[in-house]
Structure formats: C-alpha cells, structure tokens
C-alpha positions as CSV (number, residue, x, y, z in Angstrom):
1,X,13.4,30.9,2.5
2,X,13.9,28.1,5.2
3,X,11.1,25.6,5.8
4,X,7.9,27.4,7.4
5,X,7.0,25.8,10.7
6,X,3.8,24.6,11.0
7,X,1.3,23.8,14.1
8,X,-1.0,21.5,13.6
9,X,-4.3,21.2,15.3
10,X,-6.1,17.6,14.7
11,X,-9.6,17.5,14.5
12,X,-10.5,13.8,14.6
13,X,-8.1,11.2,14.9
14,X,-9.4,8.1,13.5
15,X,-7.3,5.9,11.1
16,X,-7.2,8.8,8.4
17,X,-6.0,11.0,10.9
18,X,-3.5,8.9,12.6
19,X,-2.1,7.6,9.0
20,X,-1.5,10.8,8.1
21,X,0.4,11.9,11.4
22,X,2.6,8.4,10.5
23,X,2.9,9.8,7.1
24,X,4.3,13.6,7.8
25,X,6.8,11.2,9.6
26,X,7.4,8.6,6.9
27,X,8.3,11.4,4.2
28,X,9.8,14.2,6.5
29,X,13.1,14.2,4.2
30,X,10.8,15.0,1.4
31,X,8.3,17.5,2.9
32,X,9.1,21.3,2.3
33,X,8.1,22.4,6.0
34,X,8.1,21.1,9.2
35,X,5.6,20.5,12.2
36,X,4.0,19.8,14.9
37,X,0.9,19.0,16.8
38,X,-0.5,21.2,19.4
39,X,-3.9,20.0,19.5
40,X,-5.9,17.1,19.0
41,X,-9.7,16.2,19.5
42,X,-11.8,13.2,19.1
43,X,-15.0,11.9,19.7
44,X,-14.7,9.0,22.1
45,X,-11.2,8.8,22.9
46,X,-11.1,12.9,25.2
47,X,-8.8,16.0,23.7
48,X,-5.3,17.3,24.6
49,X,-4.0,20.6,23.9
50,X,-0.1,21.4,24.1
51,X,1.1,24.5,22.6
52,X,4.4,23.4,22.8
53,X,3.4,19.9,21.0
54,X,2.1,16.3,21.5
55,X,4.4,13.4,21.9
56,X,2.8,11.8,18.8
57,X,3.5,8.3,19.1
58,X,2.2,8.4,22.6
59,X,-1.0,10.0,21.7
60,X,-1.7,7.0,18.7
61,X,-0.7,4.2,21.1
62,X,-3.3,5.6,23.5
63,X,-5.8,5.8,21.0
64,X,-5.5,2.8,19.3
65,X,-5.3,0.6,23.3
66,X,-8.8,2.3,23.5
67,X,-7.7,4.8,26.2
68,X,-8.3,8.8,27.0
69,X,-6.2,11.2,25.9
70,X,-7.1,13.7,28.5
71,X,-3.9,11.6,30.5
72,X,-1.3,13.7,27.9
73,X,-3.2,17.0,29.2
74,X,-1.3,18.8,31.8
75,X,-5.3,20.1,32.2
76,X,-7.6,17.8,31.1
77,X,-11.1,18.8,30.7
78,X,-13.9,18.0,28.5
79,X,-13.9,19.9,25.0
80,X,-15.5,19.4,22.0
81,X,-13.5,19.7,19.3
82,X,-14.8,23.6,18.5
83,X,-13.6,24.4,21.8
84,X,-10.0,23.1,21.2
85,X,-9.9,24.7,18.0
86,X,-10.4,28.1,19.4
87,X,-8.1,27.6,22.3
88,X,-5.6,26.6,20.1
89,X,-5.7,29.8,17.9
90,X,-5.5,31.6,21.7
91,X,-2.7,29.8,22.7
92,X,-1.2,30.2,19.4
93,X,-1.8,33.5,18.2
94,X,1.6,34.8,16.7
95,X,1.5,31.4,14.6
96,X,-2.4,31.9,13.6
97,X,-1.0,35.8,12.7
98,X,1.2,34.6,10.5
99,X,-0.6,32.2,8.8
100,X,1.2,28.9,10.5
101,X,-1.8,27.4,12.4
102,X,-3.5,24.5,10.1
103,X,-6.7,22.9,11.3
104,X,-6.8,18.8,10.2
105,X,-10.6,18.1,10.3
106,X,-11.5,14.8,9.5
107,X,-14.5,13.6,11.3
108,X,-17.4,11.8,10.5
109,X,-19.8,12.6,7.8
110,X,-22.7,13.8,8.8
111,X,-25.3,14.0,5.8
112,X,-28.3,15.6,7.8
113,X,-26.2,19.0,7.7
114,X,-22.8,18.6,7.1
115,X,-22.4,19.3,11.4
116,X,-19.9,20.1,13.3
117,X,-17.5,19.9,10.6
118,X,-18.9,22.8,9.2
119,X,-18.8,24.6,12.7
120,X,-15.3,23.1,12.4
121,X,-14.1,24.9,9.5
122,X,-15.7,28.2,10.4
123,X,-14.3,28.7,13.5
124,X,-10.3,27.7,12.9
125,X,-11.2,30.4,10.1
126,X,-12.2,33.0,12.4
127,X,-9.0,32.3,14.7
128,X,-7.1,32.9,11.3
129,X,-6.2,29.4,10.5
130,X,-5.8,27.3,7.3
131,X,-8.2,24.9,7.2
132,X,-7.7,20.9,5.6
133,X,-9.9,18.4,5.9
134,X,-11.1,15.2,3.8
135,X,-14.1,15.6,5.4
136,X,-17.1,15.9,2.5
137,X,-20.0,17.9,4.8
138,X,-18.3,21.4,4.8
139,X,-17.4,21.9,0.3
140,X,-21.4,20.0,0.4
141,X,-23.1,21.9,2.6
142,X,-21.3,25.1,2.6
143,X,-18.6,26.0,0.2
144,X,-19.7,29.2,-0.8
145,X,-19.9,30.4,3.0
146,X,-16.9,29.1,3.9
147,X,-14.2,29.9,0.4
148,X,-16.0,33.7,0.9
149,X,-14.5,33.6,4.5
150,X,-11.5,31.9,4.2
151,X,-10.8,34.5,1.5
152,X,-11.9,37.8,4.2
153,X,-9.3,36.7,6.3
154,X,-6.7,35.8,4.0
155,X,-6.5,32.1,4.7
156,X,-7.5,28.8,2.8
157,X,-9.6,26.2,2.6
158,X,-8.8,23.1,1.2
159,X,-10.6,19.6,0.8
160,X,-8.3,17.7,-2.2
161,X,-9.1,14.7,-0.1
162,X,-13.0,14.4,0.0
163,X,-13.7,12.8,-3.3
164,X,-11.2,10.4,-5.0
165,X,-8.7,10.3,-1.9
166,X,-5.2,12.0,-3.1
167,X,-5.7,11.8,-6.8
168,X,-5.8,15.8,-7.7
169,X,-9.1,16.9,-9.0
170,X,-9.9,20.1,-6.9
171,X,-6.3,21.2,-7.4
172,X,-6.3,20.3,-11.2
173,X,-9.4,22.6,-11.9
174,X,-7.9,25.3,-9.4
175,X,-4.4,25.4,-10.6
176,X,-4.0,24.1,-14.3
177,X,-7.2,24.6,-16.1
178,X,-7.5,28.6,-16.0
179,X,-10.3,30.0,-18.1
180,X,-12.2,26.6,-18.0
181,X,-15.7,26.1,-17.5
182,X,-16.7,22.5,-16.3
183,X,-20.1,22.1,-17.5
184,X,-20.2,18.6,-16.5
185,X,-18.8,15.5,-14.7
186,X,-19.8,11.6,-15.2
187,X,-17.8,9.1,-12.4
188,X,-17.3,6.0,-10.2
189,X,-16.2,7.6,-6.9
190,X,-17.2,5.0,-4.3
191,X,-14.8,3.0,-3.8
192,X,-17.1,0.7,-1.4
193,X,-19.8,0.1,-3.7
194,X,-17.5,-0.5,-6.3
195,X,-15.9,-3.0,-4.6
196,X,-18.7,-4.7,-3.2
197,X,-20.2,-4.6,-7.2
198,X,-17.0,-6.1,-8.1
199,X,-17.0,-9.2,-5.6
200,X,-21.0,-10.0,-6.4
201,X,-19.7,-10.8,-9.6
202,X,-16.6,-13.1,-8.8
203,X,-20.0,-14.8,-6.9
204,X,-19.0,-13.4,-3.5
205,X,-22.0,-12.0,-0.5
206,X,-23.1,-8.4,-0.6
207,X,-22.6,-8.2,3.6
208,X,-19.1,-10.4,3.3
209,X,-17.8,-7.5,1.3
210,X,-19.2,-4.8,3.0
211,X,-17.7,-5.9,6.4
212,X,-14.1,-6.3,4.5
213,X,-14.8,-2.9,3.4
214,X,-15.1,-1.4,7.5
215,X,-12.2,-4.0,8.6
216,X,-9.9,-2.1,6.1
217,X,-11.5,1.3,7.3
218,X,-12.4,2.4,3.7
219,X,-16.3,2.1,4.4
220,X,-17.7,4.9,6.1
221,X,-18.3,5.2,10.0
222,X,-22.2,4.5,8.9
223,X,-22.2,2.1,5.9
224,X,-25.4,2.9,5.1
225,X,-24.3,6.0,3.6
226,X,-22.1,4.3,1.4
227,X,-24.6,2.2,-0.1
228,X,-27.5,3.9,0.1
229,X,-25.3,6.1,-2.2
230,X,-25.8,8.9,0.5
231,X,-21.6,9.5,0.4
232,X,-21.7,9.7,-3.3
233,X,-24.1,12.4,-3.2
234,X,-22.0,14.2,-0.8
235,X,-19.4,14.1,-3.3
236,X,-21.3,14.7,-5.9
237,X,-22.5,18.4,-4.1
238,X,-19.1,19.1,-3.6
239,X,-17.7,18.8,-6.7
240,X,-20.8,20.9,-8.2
241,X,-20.4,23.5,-5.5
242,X,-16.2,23.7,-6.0
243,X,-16.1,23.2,-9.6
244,X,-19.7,24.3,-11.4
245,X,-20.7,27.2,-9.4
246,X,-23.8,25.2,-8.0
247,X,-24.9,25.7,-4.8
248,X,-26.7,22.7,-3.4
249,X,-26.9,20.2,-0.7
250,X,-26.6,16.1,-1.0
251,X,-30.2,16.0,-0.6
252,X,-30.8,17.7,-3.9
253,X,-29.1,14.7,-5.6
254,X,-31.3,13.0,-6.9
255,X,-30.0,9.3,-5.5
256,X,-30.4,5.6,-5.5
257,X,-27.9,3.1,-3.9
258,X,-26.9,-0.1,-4.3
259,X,-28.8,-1.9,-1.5
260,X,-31.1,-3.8,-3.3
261,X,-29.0,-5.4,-5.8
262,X,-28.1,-9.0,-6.3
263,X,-25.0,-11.2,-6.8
264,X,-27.6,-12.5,-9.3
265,X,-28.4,-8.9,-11.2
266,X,-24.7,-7.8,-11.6
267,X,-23.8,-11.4,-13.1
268,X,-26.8,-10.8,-15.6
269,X,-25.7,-7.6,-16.2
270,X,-21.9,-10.0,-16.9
271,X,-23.0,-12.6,-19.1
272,X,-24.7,-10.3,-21.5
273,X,-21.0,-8.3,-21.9
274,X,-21.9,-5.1,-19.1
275,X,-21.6,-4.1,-16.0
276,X,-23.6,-2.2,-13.1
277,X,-21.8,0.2,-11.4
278,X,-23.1,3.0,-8.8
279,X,-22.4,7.0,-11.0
280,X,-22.7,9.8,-9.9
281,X,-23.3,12.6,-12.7
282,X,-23.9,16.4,-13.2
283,X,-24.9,18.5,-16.4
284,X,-25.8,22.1,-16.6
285,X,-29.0,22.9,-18.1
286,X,-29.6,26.4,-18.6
287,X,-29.5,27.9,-15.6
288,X,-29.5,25.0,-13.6
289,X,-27.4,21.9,-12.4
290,X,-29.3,18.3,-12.6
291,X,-27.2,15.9,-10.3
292,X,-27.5,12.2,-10.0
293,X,-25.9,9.1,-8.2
294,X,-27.6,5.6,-9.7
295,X,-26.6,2.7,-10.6
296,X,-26.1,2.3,-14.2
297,X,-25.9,-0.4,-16.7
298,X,-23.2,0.7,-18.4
299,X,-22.0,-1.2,-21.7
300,X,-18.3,-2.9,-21.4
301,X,-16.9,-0.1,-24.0
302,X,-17.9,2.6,-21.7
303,X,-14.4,3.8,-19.4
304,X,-16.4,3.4,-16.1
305,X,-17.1,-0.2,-16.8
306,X,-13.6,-1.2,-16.6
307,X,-13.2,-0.2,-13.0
308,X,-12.9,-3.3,-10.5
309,X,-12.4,-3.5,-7.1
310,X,-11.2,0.3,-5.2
311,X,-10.7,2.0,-8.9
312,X,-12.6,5.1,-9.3
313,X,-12.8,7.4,-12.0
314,X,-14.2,11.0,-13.0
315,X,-14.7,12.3,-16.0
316,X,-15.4,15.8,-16.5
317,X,-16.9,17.9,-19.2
318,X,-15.5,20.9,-20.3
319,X,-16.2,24.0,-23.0
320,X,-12.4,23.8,-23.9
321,X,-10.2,20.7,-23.3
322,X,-13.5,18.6,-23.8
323,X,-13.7,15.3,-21.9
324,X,-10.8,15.0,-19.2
325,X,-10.7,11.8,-17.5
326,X,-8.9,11.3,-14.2
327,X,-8.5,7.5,-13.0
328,X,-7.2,6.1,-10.0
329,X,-6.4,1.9,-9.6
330,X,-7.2,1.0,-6.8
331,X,-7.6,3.3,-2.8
332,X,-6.5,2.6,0.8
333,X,-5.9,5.1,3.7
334,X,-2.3,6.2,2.4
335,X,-3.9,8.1,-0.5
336,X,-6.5,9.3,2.0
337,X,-3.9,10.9,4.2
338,X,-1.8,12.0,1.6
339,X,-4.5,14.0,0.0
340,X,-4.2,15.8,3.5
341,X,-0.5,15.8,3.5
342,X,-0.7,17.6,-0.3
343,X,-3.2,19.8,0.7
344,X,-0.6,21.1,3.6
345,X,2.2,21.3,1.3
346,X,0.4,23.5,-0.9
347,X,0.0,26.3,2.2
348,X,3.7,25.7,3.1
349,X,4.1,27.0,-0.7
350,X,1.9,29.5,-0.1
351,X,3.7,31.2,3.1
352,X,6.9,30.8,0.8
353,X,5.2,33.0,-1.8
354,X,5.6,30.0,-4.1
C-alpha cells in the first residue's frame, strides 16, 4: 500500500509544536506517510485554516517574529482552537471519513481540570479524527471518557508523549506486554526538578536553574507546577488511569514539591552517600490505588538515585515480568516532538492495516 496521506490540524504551536513540524521535515525520507497542515491554532499568536495546506515555514517565522497568523488566512477571524478543530473536520470530511485527519494538541497544562485540552480531544473525536497530543490534562483528567469514545467511533487516542517525552512507555504496556497486570510503578519523571536537584548539589541557585530550565523550554508554561510537583502528579494520574485501571484526577495525588528545599539539604543528603530526588509512585491496595509525588531520600544503591541532570526513569511493577525499568539519559524538545511524530506513525500503520 503507498504511503497514507495525512492532514494535520495543529493545536498549539509553541516550541513542541513547531519542533515537531521541523521534525516531520528533518526525517521525511524515513517517515512511512506523508503530510500536511491544514490547520493551526494558538493562544496568542491568532489561527489559520487552509484545507489545501499551510506554507509551514512561513507560519513558524511568523510565530517565532511575534506576529498573527490570521495574515496566512484567506479569512481571518477569531477562533479558539475548538472552533478550528471542527472546521477543519468540515472542510475535510472525506479525509476525517477515512481516518486521515490527525489532531496535534499540545497546549498548556491546565491542572484545575485538564481544560480545553480535554474539550480538545473530544471534539476532533467527534469530527472522526485521530487524536495526538503530549499534552498531560486529557489521559489525567479523562481517559476513560475519552479511549471509550475514541473506540465508538473507530479512531485513536494517543499521548506516548505526556510522561517521559519519546521514550515508549504507553506503547510498551499497550503493544508488548499482553496479559500483564501493572500493579505498580516507582519514578523520576521531572526532568525540571531533577535538574534543578542536580545543580543544588554541584552548589548552584534553586531560581538560576529554574530559569535555564524555561530558557531551554523544558519547564512548563507555569513553573510552579513543576516544582510544586503539580506536573508530576499529572503524570502520575495518567499513567494510573492508562496503565492501572485507576480512575483519578492529579488532585488525588497525594503531592509535595520541591520548593522548599535547599542547596544546603540536598548536599547533606550528598555527604552522607544519598540523594533527594522528587518520585512519583503508585501501588494497588485492594481495591484501591494510593498515588504519591514526594521527595525522597533515596540511598545511592537505589536506580533512581543515579539520575542527574534531564535523566528520568520509571520503574514499573508487574504480576509477570516483575520489575521493568525504563531509563532515559538526559530530555530536550526533539524527544518531546518525536514522541508526537511516533505516535503519528503508529496511525499511518494502522490505516495500512499494519
């Protein structure tokens, strides 16, 4: 079967976004389909819609000189980015029929309800698209809701890049570990406050980190949900939710950040052969999941304490294959996008009946 022919309909376009448009065009020899853009919305920088597709180069000059996209718009109007998501799958209704319209949704976390990504998801679902995004709200506020819907109409919904950036742990669960029950998981999967940890011990400040972090757009929009440990907890629900069967929220995390600790703590926590890093954690009991994020003083033989810098790690805990470990040195926005590029490939597969 020749390539399928995707349209693409952006849903944010921050540096994630726009690194992974560069990407598609980095690796095109390599991808399995091809593409384009047809629609693309944003919160401060207007929308464009083009069934026939966006000059992309254009659109990420314009955005990155600080400037409207609404000039690429033969009818420029205000949207929000629900509205060009269900013009789009109007405009493009024989692709959305045959299972070639993909919505890209990666805007901002929003921990109060997981909104409007959620909203988001749901409606390029109900206009029969496939839905990515590395976007944490929807799998930690709504997974259930949405993977029942996705399934009604045939389509999928995919979020590989959410926790741990490209590193497969959705898809490893999903695809290779049939008949498995995860009863567990133990992790590092902040990369912010794990790099901010790191450089209060080399004797570095807590806010001179932190700002390196938003200069090399790996902290989140808010920083205080990174360490106030508010992004972990997302995670943390989504990975419950996906692979557990839970169904919570991040506010049933029980949670505690990083804020209040000291150059002076974590080299303590050094000289006596440790190390404090922020976990987040799961366990079934009974009936019931208990979910954590902390910070943990965590002895130097344990696997989490060896991670420096952007590593993460996640363990999980399983009735079968016991304790899997998945670890990933070091993080930057290429593994962010490509977590959204794999998670296209794998519906280009799927329309191939691969």
């Amino acid at each position: 079967m020749s390539r399928p022919d995707l349209t693409l309909v952006l849903i944010g376009f921050g540096k994630v976004a726009r690194r992974f448009v560069t990407l598609l065009a980095e690796t095109a020899e390599r991808l399995d389909f091809s593409w384009k853009v047809a629609g693309i919305s944003t919160r401060h920088h207007g929308s464009v819609v083009a069934a026939s597709g966006i000059d992309m180069q254009r659109a990420i000059g314009i955005v990155e000189s600080r400037q409207s996209l609404d000039r690429l718009d033969e009818a420029p109007c205000e949207r929000r980015g629900i509205d060009v998501i269900r013009q789009l799958a109007d405009a493009c209704a024989d692709d959305a029929a045959e299972g070639r319209l993909v919505c890209i949704e990666t805007t901002v976390l929003d921990i109060d309800r997981g909104e409007p990504a959620v909203s988001h998801v749901r409606a390029a679902l109900e206009g029969q698209a496939h839905v990515v995004t590395a976007n944490k709200g929807p799998a930690a506020f709504a997974y259930h809701e949405l993977e029942a819907l996705a399934e009604s109409v045939d389509r999928v919904f995919l979020f590989e890049g959410a926790v741990m950036d490209g590193v497969p742990v959705f898809n490893l669960v999903r695809d290779t570990m049939p008949a498995i029950a995860i009863d567990g998981f133990r992790g590092v999967i902040n990369a912010t406050c794990n790099f901010i940890l790191s450089e209060l011990e080399c004797g570095k400040e807590f806010d001179r980190a932190l700002a390196e972090m938003q200069a090399r757009g790996i902290a989140e929009a808010d920083p205080s949900l990174d360490i106030d440990g508010w992004d972990a907890a997302a995670k943390t629900a989504a990975l419950v939710n996906a692979m557990m069967g839970g169904v919570i929220t991040p506010h049933y995390v029980q949670r505690t950040g990083i804020r209040d600790l000291t150059g002076l703590d974590v080299r303590e926590a050094r000289g006596r052969n440790k190390r404090i890093r922020l976990v987040a954690s799961a366990s079934r009991h009974g009936g019931r999941v208990q979910a954590r994020v902390e910070p943990e003083l965590l002895d130097h033989t344990d696997p989490l304490a060896g991670l420096v810098d952007l590593d993460n790690a996640l363990y999980l805990t399983t009735d079968l294959l016991g304790e899997v470990g998945i670890v990933q040195r070091g993080g930057n926005l290429t593994q962010t996008a490509y977590a959204l590029l794999s998670d296209v490939s794998r519906i280009s597969q799927r329309l191939k009946g691969l």
